[in-house]
mmCIF file of the N, C-alpha and C atoms, coordinates in Angstrom:
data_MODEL
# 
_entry.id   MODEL 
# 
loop_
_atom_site.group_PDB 
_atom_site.id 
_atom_site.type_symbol 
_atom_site.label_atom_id 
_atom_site.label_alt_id 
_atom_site.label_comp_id 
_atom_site.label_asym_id 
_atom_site.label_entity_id 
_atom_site.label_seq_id 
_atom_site.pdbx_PDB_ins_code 
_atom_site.Cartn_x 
_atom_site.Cartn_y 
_atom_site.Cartn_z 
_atom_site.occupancy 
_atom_site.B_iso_or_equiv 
_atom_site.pdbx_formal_charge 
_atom_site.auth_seq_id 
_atom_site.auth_comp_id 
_atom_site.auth_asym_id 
_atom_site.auth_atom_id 
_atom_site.pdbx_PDB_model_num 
ATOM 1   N N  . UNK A 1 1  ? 53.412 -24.631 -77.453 1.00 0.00 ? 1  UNK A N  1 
ATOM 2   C CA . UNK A 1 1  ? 54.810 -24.443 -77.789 1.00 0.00 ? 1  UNK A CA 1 
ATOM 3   C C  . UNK A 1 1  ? 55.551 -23.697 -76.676 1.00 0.00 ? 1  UNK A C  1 
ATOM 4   N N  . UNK A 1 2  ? 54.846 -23.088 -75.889 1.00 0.00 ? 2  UNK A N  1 
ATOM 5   C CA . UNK A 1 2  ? 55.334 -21.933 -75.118 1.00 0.00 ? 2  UNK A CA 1 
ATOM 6   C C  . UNK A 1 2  ? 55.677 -22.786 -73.657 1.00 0.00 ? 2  UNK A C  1 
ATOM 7   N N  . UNK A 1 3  ? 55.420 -23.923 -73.711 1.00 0.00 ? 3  UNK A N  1 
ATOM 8   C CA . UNK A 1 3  ? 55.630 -24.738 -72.485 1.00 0.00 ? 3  UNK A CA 1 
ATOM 9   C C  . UNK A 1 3  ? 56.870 -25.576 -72.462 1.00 0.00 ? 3  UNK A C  1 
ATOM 10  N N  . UNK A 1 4  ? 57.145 -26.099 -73.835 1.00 0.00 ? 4  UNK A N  1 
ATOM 11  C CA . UNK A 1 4  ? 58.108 -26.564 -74.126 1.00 0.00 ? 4  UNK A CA 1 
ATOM 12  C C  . UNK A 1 4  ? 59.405 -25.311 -74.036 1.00 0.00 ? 4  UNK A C  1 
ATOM 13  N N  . UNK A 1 5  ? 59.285 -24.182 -74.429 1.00 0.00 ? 5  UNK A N  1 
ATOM 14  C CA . UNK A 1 5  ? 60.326 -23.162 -74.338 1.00 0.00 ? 5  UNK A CA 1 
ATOM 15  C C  . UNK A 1 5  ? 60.682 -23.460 -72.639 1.00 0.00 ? 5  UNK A C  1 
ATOM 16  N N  . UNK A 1 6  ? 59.657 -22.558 -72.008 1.00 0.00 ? 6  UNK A N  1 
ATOM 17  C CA . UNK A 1 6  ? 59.725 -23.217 -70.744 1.00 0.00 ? 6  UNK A CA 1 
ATOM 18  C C  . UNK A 1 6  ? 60.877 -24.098 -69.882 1.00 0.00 ? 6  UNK A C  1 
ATOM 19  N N  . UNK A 1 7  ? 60.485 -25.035 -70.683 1.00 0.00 ? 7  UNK A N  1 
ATOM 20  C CA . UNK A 1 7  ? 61.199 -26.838 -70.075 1.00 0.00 ? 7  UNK A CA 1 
ATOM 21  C C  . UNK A 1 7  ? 62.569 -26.534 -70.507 1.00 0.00 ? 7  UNK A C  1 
ATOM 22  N N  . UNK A 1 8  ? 62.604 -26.215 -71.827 1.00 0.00 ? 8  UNK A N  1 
ATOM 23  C CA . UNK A 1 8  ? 64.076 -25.944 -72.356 1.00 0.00 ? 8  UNK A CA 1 
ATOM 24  C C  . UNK A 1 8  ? 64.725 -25.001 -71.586 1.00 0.00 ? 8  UNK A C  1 
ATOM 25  N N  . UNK A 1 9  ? 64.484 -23.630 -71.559 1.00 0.00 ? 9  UNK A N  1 
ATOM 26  C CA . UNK A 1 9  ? 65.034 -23.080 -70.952 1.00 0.00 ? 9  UNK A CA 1 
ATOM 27  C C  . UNK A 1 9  ? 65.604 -22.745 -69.174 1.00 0.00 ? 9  UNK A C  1 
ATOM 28  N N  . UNK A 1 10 ? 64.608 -24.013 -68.604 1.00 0.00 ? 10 UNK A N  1 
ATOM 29  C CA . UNK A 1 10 ? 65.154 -24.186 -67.021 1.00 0.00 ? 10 UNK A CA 1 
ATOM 30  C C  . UNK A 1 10 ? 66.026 -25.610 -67.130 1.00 0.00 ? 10 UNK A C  1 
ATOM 31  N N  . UNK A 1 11 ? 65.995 -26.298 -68.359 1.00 0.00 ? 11 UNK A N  1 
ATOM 32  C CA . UNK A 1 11 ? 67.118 -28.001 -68.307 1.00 0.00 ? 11 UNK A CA 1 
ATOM 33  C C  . UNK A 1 11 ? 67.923 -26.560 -68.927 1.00 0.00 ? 11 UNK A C  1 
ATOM 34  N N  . UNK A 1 12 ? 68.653 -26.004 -69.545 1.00 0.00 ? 12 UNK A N  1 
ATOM 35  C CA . UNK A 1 12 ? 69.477 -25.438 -70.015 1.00 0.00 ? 12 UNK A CA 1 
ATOM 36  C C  . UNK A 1 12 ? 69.996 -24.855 -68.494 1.00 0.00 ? 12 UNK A C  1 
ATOM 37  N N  . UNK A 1 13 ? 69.048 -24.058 -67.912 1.00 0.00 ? 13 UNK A N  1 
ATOM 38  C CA . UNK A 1 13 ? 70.124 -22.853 -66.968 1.00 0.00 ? 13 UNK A CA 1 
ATOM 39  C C  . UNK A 1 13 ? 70.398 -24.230 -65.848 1.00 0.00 ? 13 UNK A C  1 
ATOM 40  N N  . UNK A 1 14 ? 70.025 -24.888 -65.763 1.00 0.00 ? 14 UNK A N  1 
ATOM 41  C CA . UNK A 1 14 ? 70.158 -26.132 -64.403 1.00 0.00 ? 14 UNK A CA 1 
ATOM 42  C C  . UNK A 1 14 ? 71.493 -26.452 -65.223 1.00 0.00 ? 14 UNK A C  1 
ATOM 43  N N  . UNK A 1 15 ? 71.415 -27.187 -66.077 1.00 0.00 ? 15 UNK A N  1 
ATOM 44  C CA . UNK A 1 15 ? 73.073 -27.818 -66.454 1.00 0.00 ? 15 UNK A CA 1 
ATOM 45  C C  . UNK A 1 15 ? 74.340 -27.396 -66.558 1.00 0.00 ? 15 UNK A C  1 
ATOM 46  N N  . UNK A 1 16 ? 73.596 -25.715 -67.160 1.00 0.00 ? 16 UNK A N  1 
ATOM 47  C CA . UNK A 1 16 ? 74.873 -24.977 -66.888 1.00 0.00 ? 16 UNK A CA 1 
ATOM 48  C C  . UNK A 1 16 ? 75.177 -24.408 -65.012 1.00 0.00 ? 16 UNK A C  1 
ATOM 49  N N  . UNK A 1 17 ? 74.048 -23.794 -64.572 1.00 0.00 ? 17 UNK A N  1 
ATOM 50  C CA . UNK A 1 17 ? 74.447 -24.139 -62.912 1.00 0.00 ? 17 UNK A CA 1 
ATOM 51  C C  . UNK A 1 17 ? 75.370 -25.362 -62.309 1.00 0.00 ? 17 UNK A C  1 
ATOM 52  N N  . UNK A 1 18 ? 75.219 -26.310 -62.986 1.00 0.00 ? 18 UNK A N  1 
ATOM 53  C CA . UNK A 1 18 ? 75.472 -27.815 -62.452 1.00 0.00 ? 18 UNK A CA 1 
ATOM 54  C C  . UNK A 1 18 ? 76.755 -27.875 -62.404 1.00 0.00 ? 18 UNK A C  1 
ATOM 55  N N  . UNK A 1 19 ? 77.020 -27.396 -63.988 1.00 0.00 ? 19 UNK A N  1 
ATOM 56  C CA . UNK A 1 19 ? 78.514 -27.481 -64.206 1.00 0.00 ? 19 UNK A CA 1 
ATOM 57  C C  . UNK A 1 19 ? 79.371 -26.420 -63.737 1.00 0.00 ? 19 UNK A C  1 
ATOM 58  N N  . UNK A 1 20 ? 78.711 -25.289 -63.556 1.00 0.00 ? 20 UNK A N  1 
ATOM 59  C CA . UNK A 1 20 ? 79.659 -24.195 -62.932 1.00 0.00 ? 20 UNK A CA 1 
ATOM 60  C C  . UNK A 1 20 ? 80.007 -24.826 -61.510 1.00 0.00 ? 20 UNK A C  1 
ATOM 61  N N  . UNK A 1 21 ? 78.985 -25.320 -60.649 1.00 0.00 ? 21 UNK A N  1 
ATOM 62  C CA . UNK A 1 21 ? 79.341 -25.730 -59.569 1.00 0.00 ? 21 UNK A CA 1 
ATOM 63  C C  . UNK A 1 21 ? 80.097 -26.672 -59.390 1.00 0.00 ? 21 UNK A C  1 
ATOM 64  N N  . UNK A 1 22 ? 80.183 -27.595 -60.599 1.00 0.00 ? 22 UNK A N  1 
ATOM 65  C CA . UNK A 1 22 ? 81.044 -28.810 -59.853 1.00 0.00 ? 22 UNK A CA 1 
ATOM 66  C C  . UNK A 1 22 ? 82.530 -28.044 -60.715 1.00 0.00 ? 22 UNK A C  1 
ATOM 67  N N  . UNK A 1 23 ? 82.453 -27.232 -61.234 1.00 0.00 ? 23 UNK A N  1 
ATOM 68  C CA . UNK A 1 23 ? 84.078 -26.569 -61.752 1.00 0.00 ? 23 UNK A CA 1 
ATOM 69  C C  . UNK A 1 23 ? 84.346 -25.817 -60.583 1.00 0.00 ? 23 UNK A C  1 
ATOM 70  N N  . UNK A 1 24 ? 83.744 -25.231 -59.593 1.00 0.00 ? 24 UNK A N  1 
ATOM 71  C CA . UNK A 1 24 ? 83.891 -24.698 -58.125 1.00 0.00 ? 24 UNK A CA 1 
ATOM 72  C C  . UNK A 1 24 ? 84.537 -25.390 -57.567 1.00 0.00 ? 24 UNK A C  1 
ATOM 73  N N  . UNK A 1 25 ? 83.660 -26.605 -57.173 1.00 0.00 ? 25 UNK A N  1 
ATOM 74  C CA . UNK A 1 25 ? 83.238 -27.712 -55.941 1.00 0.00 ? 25 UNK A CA 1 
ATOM 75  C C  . UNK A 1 25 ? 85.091 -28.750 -56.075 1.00 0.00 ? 25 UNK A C  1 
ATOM 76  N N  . UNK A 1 26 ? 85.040 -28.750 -57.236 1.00 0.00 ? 26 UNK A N  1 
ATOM 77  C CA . UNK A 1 26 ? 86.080 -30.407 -57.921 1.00 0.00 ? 26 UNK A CA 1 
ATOM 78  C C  . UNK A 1 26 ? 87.269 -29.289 -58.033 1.00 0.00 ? 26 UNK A C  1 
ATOM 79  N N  . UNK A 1 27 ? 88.027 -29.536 -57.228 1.00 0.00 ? 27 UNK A N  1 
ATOM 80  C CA . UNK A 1 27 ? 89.278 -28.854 -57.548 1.00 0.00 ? 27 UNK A CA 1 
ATOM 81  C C  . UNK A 1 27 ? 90.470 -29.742 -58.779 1.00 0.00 ? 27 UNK A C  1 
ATOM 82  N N  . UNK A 1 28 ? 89.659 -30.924 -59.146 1.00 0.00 ? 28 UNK A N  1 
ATOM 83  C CA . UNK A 1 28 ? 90.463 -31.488 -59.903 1.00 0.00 ? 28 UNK A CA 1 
ATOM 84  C C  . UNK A 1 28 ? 89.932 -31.003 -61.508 1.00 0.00 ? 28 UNK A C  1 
ATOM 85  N N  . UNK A 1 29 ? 88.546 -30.494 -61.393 1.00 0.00 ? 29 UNK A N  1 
ATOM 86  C CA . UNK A 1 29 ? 88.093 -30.240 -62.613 1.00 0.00 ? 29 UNK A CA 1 
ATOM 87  C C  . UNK A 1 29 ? 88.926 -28.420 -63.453 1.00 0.00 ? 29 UNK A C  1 
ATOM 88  N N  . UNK A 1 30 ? 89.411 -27.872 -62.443 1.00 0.00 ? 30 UNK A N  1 
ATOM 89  C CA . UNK A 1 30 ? 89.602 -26.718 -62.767 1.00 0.00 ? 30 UNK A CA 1 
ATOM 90  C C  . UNK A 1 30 ? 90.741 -26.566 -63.716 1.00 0.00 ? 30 UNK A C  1 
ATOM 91  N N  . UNK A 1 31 ? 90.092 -25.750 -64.758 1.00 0.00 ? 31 UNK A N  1 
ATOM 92  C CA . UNK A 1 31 ? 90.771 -25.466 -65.906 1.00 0.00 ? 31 UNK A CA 1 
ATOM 93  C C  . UNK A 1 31 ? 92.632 -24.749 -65.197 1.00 0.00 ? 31 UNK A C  1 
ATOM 94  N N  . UNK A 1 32 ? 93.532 -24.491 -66.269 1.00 0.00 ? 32 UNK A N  1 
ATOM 95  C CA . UNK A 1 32 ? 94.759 -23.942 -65.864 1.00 0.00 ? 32 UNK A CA 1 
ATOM 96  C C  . UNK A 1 32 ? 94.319 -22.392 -65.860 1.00 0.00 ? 32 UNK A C  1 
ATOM 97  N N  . UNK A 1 33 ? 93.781 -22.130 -67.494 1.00 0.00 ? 33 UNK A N  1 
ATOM 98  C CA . UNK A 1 33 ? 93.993 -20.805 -68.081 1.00 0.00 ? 33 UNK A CA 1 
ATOM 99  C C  . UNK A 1 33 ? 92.375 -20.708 -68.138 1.00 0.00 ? 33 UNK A C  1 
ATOM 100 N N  . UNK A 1 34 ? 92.405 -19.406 -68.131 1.00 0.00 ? 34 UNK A N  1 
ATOM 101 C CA . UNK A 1 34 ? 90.781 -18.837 -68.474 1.00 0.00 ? 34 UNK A CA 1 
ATOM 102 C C  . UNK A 1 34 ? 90.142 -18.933 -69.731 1.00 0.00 ? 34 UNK A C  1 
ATOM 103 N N  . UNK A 1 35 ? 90.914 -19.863 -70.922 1.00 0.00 ? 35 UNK A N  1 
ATOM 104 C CA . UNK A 1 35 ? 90.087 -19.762 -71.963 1.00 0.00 ? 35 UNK A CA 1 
ATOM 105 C C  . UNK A 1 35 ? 89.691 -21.598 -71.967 1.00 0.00 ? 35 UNK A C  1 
ATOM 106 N N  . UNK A 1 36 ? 90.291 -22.718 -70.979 1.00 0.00 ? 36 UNK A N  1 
ATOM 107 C CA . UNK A 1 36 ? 89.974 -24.273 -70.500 1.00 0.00 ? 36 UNK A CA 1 
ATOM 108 C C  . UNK A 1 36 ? 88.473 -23.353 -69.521 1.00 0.00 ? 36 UNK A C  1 
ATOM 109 N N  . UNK A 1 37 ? 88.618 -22.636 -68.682 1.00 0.00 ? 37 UNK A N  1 
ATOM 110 C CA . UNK A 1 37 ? 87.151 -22.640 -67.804 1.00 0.00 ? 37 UNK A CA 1 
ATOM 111 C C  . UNK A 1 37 ? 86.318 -22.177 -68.826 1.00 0.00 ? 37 UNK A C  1 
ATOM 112 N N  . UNK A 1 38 ? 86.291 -21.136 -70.104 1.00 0.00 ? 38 UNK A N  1 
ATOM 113 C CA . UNK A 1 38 ? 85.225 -20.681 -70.808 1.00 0.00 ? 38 UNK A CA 1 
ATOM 114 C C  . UNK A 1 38 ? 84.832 -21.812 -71.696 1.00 0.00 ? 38 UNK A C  1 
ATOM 115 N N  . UNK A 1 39 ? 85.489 -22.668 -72.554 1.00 0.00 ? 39 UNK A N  1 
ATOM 116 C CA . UNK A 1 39 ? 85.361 -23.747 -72.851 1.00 0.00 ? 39 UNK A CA 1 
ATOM 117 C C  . UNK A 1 39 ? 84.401 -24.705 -72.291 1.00 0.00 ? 39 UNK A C  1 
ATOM 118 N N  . UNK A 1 40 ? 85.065 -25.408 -70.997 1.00 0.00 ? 40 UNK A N  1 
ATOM 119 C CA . UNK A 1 40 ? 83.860 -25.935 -70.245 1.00 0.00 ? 40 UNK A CA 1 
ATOM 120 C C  . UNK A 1 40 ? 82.724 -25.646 -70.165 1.00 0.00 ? 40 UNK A C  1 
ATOM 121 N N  . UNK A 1 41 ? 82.692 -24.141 -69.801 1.00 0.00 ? 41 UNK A N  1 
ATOM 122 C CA . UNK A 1 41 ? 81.345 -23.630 -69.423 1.00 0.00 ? 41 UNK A CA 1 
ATOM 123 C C  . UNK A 1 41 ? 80.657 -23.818 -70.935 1.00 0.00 ? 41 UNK A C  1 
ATOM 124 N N  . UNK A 1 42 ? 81.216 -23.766 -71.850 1.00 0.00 ? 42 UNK A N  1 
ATOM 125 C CA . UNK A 1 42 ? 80.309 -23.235 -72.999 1.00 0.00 ? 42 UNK A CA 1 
ATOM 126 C C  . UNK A 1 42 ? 80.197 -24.616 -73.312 1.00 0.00 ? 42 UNK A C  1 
ATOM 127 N N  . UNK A 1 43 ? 81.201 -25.795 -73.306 1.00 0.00 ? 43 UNK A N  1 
ATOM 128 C CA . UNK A 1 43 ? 80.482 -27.393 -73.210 1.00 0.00 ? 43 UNK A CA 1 
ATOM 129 C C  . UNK A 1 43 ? 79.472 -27.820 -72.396 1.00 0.00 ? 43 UNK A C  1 
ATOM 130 N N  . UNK A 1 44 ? 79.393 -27.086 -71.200 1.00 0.00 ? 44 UNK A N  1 
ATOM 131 C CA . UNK A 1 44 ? 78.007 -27.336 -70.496 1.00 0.00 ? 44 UNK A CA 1 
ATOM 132 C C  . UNK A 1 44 ? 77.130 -27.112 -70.779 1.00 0.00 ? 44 UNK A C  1 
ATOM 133 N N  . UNK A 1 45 ? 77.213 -25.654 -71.463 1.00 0.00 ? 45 UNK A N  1 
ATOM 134 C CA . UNK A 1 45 ? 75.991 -25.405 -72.086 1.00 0.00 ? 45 UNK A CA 1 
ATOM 135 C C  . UNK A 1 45 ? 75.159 -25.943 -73.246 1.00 0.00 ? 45 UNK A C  1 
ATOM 136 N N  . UNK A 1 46 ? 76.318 -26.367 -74.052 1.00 0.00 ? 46 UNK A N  1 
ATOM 137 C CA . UNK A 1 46 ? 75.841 -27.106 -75.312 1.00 0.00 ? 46 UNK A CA 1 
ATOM 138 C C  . UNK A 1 46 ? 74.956 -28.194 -75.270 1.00 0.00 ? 46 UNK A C  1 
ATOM 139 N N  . UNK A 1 47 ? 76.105 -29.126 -73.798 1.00 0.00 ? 47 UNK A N  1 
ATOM 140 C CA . UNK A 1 47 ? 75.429 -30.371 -73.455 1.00 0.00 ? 47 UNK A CA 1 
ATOM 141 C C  . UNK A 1 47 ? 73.869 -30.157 -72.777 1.00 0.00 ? 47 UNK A C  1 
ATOM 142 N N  . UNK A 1 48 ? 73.700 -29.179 -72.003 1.00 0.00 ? 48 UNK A N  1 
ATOM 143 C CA . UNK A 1 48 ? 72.677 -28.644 -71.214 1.00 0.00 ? 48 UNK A CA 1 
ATOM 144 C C  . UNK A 1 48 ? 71.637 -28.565 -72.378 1.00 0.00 ? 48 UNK A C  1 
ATOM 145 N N  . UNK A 1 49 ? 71.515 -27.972 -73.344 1.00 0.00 ? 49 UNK A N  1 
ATOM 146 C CA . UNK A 1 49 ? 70.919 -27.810 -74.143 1.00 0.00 ? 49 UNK A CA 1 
ATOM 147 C C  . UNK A 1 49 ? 70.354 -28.687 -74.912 1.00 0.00 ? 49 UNK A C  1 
ATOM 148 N N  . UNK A 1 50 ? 71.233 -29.997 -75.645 1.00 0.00 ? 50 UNK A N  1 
ATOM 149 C CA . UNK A 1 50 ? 71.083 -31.150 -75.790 1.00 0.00 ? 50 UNK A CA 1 
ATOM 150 C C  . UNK A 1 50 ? 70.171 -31.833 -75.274 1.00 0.00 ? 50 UNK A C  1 
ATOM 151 N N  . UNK A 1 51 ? 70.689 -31.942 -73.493 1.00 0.00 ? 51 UNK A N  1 
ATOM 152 C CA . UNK A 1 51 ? 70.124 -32.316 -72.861 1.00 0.00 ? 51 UNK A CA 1 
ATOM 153 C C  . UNK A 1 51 ? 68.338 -32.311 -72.776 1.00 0.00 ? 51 UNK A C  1 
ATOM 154 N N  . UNK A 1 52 ? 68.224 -31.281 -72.612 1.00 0.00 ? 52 UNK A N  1 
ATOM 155 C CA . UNK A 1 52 ? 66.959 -30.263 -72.470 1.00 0.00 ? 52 UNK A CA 1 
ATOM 156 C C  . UNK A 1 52 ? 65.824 -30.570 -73.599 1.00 0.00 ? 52 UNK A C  1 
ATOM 157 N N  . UNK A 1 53 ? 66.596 -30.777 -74.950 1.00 0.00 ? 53 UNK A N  1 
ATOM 158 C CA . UNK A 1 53 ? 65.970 -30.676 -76.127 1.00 0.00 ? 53 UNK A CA 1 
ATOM 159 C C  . UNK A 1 53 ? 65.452 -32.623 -76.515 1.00 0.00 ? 53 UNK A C  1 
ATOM 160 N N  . UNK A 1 54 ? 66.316 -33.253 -75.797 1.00 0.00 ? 54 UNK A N  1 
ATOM 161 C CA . UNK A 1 54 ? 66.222 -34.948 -76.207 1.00 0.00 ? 54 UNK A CA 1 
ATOM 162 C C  . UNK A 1 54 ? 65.375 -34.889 -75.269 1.00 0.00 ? 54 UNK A C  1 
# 
């Protein structure tokens, strides 16, 4: 079980890395207000997680 935590928890911090960077990188992705960038981030994470877990 402890391997699978593992797996989950490095597809989780990678997706959310992923997405912080391309909200950096993409000047078209960038939120207006600071509660559109916390949003994102916290959709990355969700998806990251998702991700991780399928």
């Amino acid at each position: 079980m402890e391997r699978y935590a593992v797996a989950i928890v490095v597809g989780i911090a990678a997706g959310f890395l992923d997405r912080l960077i391309m909200l950096r990188s993409d000047y078209r992705f960038y939120p207006t207000y600071p509660h559109g960038y916390l949003t994102h981030l916290a959709l990355g994470f969700i998806a990251a997680g998702l991700g991780a877990v399928a």
